[in-house]
N, C-alpha and C positions, 0 to 999 in steps of 0.2 A: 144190682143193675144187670142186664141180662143181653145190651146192647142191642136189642132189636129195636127199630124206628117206631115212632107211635104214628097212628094213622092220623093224618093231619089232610082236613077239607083242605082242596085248593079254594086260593083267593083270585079275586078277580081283579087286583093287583097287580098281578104277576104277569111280564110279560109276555112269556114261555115257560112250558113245561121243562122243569130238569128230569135229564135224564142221559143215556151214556149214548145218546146219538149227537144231541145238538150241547152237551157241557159234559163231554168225557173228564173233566178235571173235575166236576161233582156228582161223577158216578157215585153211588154208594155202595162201593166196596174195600177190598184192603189190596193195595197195590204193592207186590213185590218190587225191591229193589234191587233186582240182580237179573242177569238174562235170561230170555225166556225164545224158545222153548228152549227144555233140557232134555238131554236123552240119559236115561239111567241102565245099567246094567240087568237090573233086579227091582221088581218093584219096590215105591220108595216114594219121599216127597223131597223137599226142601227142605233145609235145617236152618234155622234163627240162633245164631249167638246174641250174647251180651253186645256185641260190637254192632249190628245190624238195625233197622228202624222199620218201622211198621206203620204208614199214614191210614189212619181211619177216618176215611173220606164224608162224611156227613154234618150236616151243620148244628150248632146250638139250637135252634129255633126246633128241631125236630122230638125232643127231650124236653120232659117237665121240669122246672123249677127245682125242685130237692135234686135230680139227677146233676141238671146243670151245675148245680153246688158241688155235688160230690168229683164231676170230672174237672172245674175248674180247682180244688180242693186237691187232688191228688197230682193235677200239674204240677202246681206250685210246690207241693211236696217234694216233688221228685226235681225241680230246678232248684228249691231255697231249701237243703236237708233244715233239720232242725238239731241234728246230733251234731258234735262237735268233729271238726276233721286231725284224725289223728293218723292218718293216712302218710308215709314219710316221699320223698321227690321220687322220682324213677331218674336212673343214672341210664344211658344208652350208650357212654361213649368217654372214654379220656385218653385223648390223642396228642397226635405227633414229636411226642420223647415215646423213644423205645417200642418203635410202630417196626425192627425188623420182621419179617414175616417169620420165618424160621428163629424168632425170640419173642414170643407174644408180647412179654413187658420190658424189653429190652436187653442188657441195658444199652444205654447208647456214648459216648465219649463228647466230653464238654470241657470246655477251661475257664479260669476264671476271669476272661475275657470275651469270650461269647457267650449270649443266655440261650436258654433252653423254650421254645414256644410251649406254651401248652393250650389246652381248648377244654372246657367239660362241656360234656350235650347231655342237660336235666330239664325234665320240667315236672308240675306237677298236675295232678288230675282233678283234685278238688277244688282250688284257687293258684293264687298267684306265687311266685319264687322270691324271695327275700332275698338271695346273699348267696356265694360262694367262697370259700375259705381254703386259701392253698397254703398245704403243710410240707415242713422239709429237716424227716426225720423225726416228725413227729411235734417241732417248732412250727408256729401257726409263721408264715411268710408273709404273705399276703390278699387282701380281701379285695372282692369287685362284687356290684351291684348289680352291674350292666352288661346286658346280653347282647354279644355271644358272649361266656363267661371265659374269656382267655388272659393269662399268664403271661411273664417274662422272667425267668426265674436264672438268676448269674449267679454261681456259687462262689462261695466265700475262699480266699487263701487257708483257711483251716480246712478245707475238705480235701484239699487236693491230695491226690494217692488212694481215697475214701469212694465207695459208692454211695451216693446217696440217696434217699426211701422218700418218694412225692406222690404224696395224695392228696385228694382234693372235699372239701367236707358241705355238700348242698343244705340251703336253710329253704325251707319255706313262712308262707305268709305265719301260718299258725305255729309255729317252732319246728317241726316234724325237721328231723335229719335224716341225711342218708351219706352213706361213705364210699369213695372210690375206691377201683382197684389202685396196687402200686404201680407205681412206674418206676426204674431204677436210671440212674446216672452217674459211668462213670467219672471221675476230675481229675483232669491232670494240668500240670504247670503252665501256663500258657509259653513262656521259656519252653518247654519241651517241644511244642506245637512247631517243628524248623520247618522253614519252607528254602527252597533252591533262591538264590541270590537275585535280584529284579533290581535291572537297571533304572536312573534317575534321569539321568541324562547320556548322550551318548559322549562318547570322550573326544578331547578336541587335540589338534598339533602344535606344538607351539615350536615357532623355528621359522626357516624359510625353506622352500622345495627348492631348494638350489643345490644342483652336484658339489658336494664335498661340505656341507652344513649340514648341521644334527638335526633332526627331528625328535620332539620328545610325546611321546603316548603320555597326555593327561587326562585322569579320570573324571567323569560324569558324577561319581557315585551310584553305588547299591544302596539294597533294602536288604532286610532277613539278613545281617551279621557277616558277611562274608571271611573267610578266614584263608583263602589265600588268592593270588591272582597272577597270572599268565601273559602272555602278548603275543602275538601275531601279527606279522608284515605284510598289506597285501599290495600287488602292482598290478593295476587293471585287474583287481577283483580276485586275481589268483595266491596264492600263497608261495610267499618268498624262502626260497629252503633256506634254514639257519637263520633267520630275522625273529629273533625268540627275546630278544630284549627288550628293554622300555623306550629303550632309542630305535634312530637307525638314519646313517647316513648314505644318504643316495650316492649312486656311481655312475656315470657316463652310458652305463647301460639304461640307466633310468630315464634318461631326459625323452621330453615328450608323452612320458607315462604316467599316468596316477599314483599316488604312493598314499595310502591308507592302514589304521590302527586297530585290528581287530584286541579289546582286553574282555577276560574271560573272567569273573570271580567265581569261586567254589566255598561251599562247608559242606556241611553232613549231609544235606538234600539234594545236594545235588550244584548243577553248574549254570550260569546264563552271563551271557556274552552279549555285547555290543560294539558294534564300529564308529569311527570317524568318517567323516566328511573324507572325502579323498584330493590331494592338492597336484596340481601336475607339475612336471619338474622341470627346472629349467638347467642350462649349462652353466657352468662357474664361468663368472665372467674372465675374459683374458688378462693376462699380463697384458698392464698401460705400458704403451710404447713411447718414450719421450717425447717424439716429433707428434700424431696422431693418437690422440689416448683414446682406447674404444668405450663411451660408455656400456655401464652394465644394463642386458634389453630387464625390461620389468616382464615379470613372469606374469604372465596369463591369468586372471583371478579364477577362481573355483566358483561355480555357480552354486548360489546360496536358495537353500528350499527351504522354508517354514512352512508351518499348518499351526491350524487349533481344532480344538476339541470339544465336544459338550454335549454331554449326557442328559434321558431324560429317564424317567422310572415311571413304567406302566404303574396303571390305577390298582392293578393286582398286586403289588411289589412284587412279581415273580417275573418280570423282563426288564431291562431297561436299553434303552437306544442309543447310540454315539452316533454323532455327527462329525465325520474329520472333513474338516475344507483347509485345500491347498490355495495357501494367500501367495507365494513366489514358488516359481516362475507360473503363471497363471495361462493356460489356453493352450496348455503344451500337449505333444500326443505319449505321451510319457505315462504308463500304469500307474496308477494310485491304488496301496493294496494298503490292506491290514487288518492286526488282528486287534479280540481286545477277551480281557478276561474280568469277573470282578476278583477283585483282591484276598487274599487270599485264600483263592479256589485253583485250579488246575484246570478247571475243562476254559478251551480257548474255540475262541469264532473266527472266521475268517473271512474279508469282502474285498474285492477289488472292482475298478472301475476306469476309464478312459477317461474320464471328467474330472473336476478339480474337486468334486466332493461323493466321498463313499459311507454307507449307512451300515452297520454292524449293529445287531440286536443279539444281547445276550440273554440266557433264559435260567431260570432257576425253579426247580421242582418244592423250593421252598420260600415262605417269604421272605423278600430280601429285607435287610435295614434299610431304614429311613434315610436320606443321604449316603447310601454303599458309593464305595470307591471303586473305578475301573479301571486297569491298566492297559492302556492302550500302547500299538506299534503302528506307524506308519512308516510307509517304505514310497519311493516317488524315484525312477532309476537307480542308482548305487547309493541313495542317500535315506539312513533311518532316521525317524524320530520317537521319541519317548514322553509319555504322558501317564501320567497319573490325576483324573478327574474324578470331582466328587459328584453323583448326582443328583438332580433337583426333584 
């Protein structure tokens, strides 16, 4: 076949002549797909790869019978091989364990409380992808079908102290395999994994604010083990020099003043504190006089602040949103701040507002879990609160 068009009478059929003024789309020539013009250095033309396509613009009608055969013959060649594909997947990619830059396959640090994402990017060129197979140390872990072909892979209480060797094994339609590179991870104890002490609540007084009556600093509770704990007296916000006990009995100095419980718990991470409600103090009531007994005045109540909370988790799992609204005192001009973190991470957000409800979005360069926990602070004048919410 030589490609030249065979000289064919026009019909009287034919609306219009073709031709590349009035049906440029059935010119009859070969139309590059790349920009044109080009300017070359050095005489030269175009280059055609493998990857590249070539339309050749002319109709069946223009070609005898045998030819017709022979170019509809070699399409279908070239679409339906007839050799068997032993061609194995192409691998592009196996990501996010031990994605440091400065460590090409890692490793990276895991416990055997958080899993490890993983991703393969395969596909294959002659047909479809069967399967992926993810190894751990050389034990087949786990298999998935379904693309994108990703992982969750929690290592076991026997690896911990161990690096462990993940890779991932592509199938296609026809068997053909092909193997990742490693990824490495290291395990350690999730025990090991200490974080600084995160209040539950903040601690309350138990007592009356009356001069010469105990106060007693009682705990909220921490998180993360706490292993020792401290206290602090504050009066109108400031610190009381020498007020370092679990008690503390106000003095004559005090009345009219707030009296507040700052406790501190520490271990090996480090330290995190929280306050009390602050109560204002009243005077010990007098010696009753026989004739006149004076009653004792009722102390001034401490104004009570609550809020709530409630989280939502973007469609990415890598943000989620807290909502804190202040339910008492309501419509006040009083700062509404806070922060909030997810759990056990370190980077903390910050938002405040004049209104009874402030919006903090947290973010994460990775996906987060499915229901992640937030640890939220709200503060509303000298009064904190504490939250820990799951998200939706």
């Amino acid at each position: 076949m030589d490609r030249r068009a065979l000289p064919q009478a026009r019909k009287p059929l034919r609306l219009r002549d073709w031709g590349p003024t009035n049906e440029p789309l059935r010119a009859e020539r070969i139309e590059a797909d790349y920009a044109t013009p080009i300017t070359y250095p050095t005489t030269g033309g175009a280059v055609l790869s493998t990857r590249d396509s070539v339309t050749l613009g002319f109709g069946l009608e223009q070609l005898s019978q045998a030819q017709r055969n022979e170019v509809v013959k070699r399409a279908m060649t070239h679409l339906l091989p007839t050799t068997p594909d032993t061609t194995p997947p192409t691998i592009s990619g196996f990501k996010y364990a031990g994605t440091d830059p400065t460590k090409p396959n890692g490793p990276v640090t895991a416990t055997t409380n958080d899993p490890v994402e993983l991703e393969l990017t395969t596909f294959d060129e002659r047909g479809d992808m069967d399967k992926v197979e993810l190894y751990a140390d050389g034990a087949l872990y786990a298999t998935t079908e379904v693309y994108p072909f990703q992982f969750r892979y929690t290592a076991p209480a026997s690896a911990v102290g161990k690096t462990v060797q993940l890779t991932a094994k592509a199938f296609d339609a026809a068997g053909n395999t092909a193997t990742s590179a490693t990824l490495f991870v290291n395990v350690v104890s999730a025990a090991g994994a200490v974080e600084s002490p995160l209040p539950i609540a903040a601690p309350t007084l138990a007592g009356s604010p009356v001069v010469g009556q105990t106060l007693t600093c009682v705990s909220g509770g921490f998180l993360n083990g706490p292993e020792s704990f401290s206290y602090q007296w504050l009066r109108n916000g400031t610190v009381i020099a020498g007020a370092t006990g679990g008690s503390y009995v106000p003095s004559t100095g005090d009345v009219g003043r707030s009296i507040a419980c700052r406790l501190s718990a520490t271990n090996g991470a480090g330290t995190g504190d929280a306050t009390s409600e602050a109560l204002v103090v009243s005077p010990a009531a007098p010696t009753p006089q026989p004739a006149t007994p004076t009653p004792t005045p009722t102390p001034k109540p401490a104004v009570k602040f609550t809020a709530k909370a409630a989280c939502k988790m973007a469609s990415s799992r890598k943000a989620i949103t807290c909502t804190i609204t202040r339910l008492t005192p309501k419509g006040t001009k009083t700062t509404l701040s806070g922060t909030a973190r997810v759990q056990n991470t370190k980077k903390t957000y910050r938002k405040s507002s004049k209104t009874d409800t402030v919006k903090i979005t947290v973010r994460s360069t990775k996906r987060l879990k499915k229901g992640a926990k937030v640890v939220i602070s709200v503060k509303s004048g000298s009064t904190t609160k504490h939250y820990t919410v799951k998200s939706k």
